[in-house]
N, C-alpha and C positions, 0 to 999 in steps of 0.2 A: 641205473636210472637213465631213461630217455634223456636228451638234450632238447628242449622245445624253446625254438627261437621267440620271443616277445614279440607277436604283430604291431608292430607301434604305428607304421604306415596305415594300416587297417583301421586305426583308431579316431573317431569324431576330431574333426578339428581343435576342437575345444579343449577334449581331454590333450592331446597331442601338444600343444603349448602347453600344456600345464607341466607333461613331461618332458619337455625343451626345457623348461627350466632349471630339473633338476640336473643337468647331463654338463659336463666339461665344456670350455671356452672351442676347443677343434672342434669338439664332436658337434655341438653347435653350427659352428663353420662347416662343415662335411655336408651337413643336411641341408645348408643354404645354396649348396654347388648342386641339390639332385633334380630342381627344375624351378621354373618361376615363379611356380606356385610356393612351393616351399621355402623360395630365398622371403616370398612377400610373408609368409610368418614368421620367419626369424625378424627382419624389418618389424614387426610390431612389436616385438621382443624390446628396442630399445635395446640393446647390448652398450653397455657402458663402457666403449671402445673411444679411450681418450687420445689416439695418433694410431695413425697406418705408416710404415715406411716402408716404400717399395724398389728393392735393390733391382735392376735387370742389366744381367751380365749374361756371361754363357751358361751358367747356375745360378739363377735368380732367385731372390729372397723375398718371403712377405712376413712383417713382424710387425703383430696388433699387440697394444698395449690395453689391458685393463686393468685399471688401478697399477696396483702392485705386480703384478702378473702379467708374463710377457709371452708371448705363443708365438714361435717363430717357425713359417713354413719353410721349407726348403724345397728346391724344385729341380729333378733333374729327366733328365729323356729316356727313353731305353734305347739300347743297343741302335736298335731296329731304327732309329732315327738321329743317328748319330753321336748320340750322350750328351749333346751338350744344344740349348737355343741358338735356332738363327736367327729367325723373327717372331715378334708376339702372334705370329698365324699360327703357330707350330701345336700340333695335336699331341694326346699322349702321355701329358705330364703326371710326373710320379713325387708327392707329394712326403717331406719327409720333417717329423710333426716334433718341437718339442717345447719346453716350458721352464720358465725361470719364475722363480720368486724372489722381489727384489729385497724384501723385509728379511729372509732368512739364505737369502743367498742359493738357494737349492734349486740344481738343474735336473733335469732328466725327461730320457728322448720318451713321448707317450704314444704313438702311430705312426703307422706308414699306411698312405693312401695309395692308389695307384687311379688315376682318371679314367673315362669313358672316352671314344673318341669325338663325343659330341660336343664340348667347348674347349675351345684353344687356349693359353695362358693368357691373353688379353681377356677373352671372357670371363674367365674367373678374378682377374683384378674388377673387374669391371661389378661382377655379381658383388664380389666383396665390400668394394665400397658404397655399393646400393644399399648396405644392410645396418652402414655407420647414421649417424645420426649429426645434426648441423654442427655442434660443438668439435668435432673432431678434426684433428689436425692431421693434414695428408702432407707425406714427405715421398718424392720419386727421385733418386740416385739412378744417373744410370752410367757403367760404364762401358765405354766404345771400344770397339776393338771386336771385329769376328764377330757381330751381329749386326742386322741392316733396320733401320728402325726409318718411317714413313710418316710425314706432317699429318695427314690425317687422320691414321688410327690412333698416331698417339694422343691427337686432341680428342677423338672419340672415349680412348681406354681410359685414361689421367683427368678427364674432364676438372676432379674436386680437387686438383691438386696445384697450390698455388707458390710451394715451399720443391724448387728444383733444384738439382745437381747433376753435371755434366763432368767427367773426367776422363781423361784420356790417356791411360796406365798403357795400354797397347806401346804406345811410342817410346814410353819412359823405361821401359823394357830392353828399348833395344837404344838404351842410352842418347835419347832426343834425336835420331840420327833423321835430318829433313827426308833422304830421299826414301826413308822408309815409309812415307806418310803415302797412301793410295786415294783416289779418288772417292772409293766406296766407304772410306772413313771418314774424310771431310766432308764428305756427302751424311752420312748418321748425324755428326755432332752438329752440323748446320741444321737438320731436319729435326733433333732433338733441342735445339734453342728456338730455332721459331715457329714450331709446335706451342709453344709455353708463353712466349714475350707477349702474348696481348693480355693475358692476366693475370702472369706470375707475379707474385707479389717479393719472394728472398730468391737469388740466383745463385748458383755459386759454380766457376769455371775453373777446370784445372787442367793446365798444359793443353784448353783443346785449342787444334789448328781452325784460326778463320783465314775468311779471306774478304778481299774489299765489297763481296755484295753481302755479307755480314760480318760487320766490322765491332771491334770493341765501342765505337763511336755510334753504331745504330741500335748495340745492347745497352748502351750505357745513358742515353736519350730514353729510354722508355722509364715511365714512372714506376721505380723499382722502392722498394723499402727498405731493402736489402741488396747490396749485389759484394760479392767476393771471388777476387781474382787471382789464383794461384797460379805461380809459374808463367805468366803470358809470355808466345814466342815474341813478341811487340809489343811495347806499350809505352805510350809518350805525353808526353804536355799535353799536347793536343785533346788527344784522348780523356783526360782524365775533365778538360775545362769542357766537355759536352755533357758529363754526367749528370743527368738528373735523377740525382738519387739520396734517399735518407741518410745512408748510410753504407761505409764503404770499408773495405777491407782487402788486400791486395801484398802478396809476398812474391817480389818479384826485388832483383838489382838493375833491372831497366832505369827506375826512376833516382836522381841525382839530389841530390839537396840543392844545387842552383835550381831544377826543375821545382822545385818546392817551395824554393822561396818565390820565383815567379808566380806561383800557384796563389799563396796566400798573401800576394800582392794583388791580383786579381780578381779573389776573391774577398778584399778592402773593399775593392770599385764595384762591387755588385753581384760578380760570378758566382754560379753554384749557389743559388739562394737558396734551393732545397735541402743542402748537406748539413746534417747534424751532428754526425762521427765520424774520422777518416782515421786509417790504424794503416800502418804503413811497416811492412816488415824485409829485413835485408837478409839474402840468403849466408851473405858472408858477412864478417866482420866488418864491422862501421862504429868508428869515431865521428860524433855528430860533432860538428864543426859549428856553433851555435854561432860565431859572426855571421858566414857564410847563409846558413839559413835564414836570422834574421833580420840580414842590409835591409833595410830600409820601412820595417815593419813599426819601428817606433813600440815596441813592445816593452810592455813593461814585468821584469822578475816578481814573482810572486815570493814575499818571504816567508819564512818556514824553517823548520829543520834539515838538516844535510837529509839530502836522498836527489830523488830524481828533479830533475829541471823542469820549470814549469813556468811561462810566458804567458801574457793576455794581449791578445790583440782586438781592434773595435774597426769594424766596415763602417761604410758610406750610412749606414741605414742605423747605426750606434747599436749593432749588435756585436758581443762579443765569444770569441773565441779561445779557451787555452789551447796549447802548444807545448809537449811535454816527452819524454821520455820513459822507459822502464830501466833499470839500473840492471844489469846481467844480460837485457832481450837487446837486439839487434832490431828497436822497436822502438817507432815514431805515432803520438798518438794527438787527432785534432778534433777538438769537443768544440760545439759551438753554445752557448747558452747566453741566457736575456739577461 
């Protein structure tokens, strides 16, 4: 028996969605990448794509959730252009398809695409999120090292994306060694955070190097909801009394328990009015020294059953705050409430 291909391209628009909707979550995806006419039917489609999260590394990831079911692309180069991204201009990408379900736990890889060399990996994030709908929540990871990333395309390609992540494993590789840090790095992760700082809304930094024309102090001033700071090669008092943010999270042994208690002295007289949770975690061991921390706070012990320590302190404005521990964590945590 002959093989006769299904003219489905051939087929009235109308019918054609009808059968979009019988077809897999990729194969869906695939048809939205073959021109803009076609991304604009899938877009009507409505795909109930509840989060995007966009890895870009030297093998970059894109992984949509629907519902239960998670479609994770994989992206790698051919030969021919090196095997691995240098920039989101880069043509060529070869697309490697698979699927998880989270109800039954069942993986298995279902395509491999290979691209046209008409849109670049930027393009196709770009088509892909065009095709999401207002509800969805966009997450862009990206990490540094041996790729050169530019303020502009990334606010072009990322536009819906307001949930970022910056890390910088490159240097953590070669055991934090400063002089290995290069120009063309510091230069990415500076151009990947202010890319994002005029609408990000959760931040989260790890080990990247700044410097004083982008300072933890000019990230930490923008109205964030969320910022988390892992590893900073610096980070001080200073630093922390500019943040204007909801909500803070930061695993670094920079910061001292005198620096803490100064803080939520401080923060008594007025400081940091925006902050609602601050988690504070110590690489190494730490015995919280709870005089120390709380001179002069006038705090009062919460009573309760043995376990973790937990203190209330009340600012200028009679709002108050706990001040508390985790018993086993090398973890300091500061709740603010009315």
């Amino acid at each position: 028996m002959t093989d006769i291909r299904f003219p489905f391209l051939c087929l009235p628009n109308d019918l054609r969605s009808e059968v979009l909707k019988t077809m897999d979550f990729h194969e869906i995806i695939f048809y939205s990448w073959i021109s803009k006419k076609t991304c604009s039917m899938v877009k009507a489609l409505c795909l109930p794509i509840s989060s995007v999260q966009v890895t870009i590394d030297k093998h970059p990831q894109i992984v949509l959730k629907f519902g239960s079911i998670t479609v994770n692309f994989e992206l790698t180069m051919p030969i021919k252009h090196g095997r691995h991204l240098t920039t989101l201009d880069d043509f060529g990408v070869r697309f490697h398809v698979s699927m998880e379900n989270d109800r039954n736990r069942r993986f298995r890889y279902v395509a491999f695409f290979e691209s046209n060399e008409e849109l670049s990996i930027g393009e196709y994030i770009q088509r892909l999120c065009s095709i999401s709908h207002n509800e969805t929540s966009y997450v862009a990871v990206f990490n540094i090292g041996e790729i050169e990333l530019e303020v502009e395309s990334l606010r072009d390609i990322f536009s819906e994306f307001r949930n970022i992540a910056v890390n910088y494993y490159h240097v953590r590789r070669r055991r934090d060694r400063e002089d290995e840090l290069n120009e063309q790095d510091i230069l990415s992760v500076q151009n990947a955070v202010k890319a994002f700082l005029p609408n990000v809304r959760q931040l989260k930094l790890d080990n990247v190097p700044l410097e004083e024309n982008l300072s933890l102090q000019h990230i930490g001033m923008t109205n964030l909801e969320e910022l988390k700071i892992l590893n900073p090669r610096t980070l001080k008092l200073d630093d922390l009394l500019t943040f204007n943010v909801e909500n803070c999270g930061i695993v670094s042994d920079e910061i001292t328990l005198r620096d803490l208690n100064r803080f939520f002295k401080l923060w008594m007289k007025g400081s940091n009015p925006r902050l609602k949770n601050m988690s504070i975690w110590w690489k190494t061991a730490i015995i919280i020294d709870w005089n120390v921390l709380l001179k002069g706070l006038k705090a009062k012990e919460e009573e309760g059953e043995e376990g973790p320590k937990k203190f209330i302190i009340r600012n200028s404005h009679r709002v108050c705050a706990e001040i508390g521990n985790d018993i086993g964590e090398n973890k300091l945590v500061f709740s603010v409430f009315e």
